[in-house]
C-alpha positions, 0 to 999 in steps of 0.5 A: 500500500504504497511507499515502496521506493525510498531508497532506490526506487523501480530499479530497486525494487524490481528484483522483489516483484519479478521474485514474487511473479516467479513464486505465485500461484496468481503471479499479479503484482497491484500496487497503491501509490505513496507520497514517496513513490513516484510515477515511474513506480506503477511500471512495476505492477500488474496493477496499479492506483485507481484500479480494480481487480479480480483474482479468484474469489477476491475483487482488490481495489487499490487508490491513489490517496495522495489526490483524496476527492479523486480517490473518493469519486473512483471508489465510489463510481466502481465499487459495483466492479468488485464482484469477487466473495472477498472484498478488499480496499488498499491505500496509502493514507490511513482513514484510522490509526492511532495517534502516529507520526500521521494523524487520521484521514489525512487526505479527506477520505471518510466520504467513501466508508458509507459506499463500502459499507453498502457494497459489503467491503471486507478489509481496508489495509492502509500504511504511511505510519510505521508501524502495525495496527488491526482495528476491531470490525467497524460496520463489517470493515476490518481497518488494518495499519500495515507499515512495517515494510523497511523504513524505521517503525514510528510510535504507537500511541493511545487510539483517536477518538473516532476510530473502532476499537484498537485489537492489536498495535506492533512496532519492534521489528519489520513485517508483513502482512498476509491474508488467505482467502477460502470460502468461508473467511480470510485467515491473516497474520503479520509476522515479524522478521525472524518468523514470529506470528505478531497477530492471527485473525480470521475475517469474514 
């Protein structure tokens, strides 16, 4: 979900797309735009900003949330495109996070959460804090914080006033987040580096 070339940039970061094409069952790399990525970036995936796609049972949306009323509108106007059981929403900017380095729906972007509340979006997983942040379900969305992927964590302060209820924060070391869809639900984790399971939940 975004700010993926710090250092480096593309060229840095290709060997790690062209590993996983190589290595996946679906081999579709999507990718959300940063304020650190610059445009050059979106070569690098299948998928990019302000996009839908479908693979197997799961319809992903990615939006560039460094223009939030474009990225309102598209939500909005191809939400209906997301015909898979899972639906999931990624970002950059975070629309909840505990108190960070950045604050809350930064880029005016809660104009978009009735819509997918309505179109039953499963998971919105966002970044640009530093750190790891799950939210218990909010109206039957999952709110996920994934930050951890090489620049150094943030802190992790107490929760916003408007934000669901915090169900697990994580900054000690780096990590990723995975989810695995089947019918019936996505079983995710973050682990950290080293192999440690930080967090284990099942949403549906």
């Amino acid at each position: 979900p975004g700010d993926m070339s710090y250092s480096g940039g593309p060229a840095k970061m290709k060997p790690v797309t062209d590993a996983i094409r190589a290595i996946s069952t679906h081999p579709k790399i999507l990718g959300a735009q940063g304020n650190h990525d610059g445009s050059e970036y979106a070569s690098l995936f299948d998928a990019y900003s302000n996009s839908v796609t479908t693979i197997g049972n799961t319809s992903f949306m990615s939006l560039n949330s460094n223009s939030g009323s474009s990225a309102v509108s598209f939500c909005k106007a191809n939400l209906s495109r997301m015909t898979g059981r899972w639906k999931i929403v990624f970002f950059h900017h975070p629309l909840y996070t505990v108190k960070s380095d950045h604050p809350p729906d930064e880029k005016g972007l809660k104009g978009m959460i009735p819509d997918m509340e309505a179109a039953h979006v499963n998971m919105v997983i966002s970044a640009h804090n530093h750190n790891y942040q799950r939210f218990a379900p909010k109206n039957g969305i999952t709110y996920i914080v994934s930050g951890l992927g090489g620049e150094g964590p943030y802190p992790v302060g107490s929760n916003c006033s408007s934000c669901p209820a915090v169900a697990k924060t994580y900054n000690s070391k780096f990590g990723t987040f995975f989810g695995q869809t089947s019918s019936s639900s996505i079983a995710c984790k973050f682990v950290a580096v080293g192999g440690q399971v930080i967090d284990s939940f099942s949403a549906s």
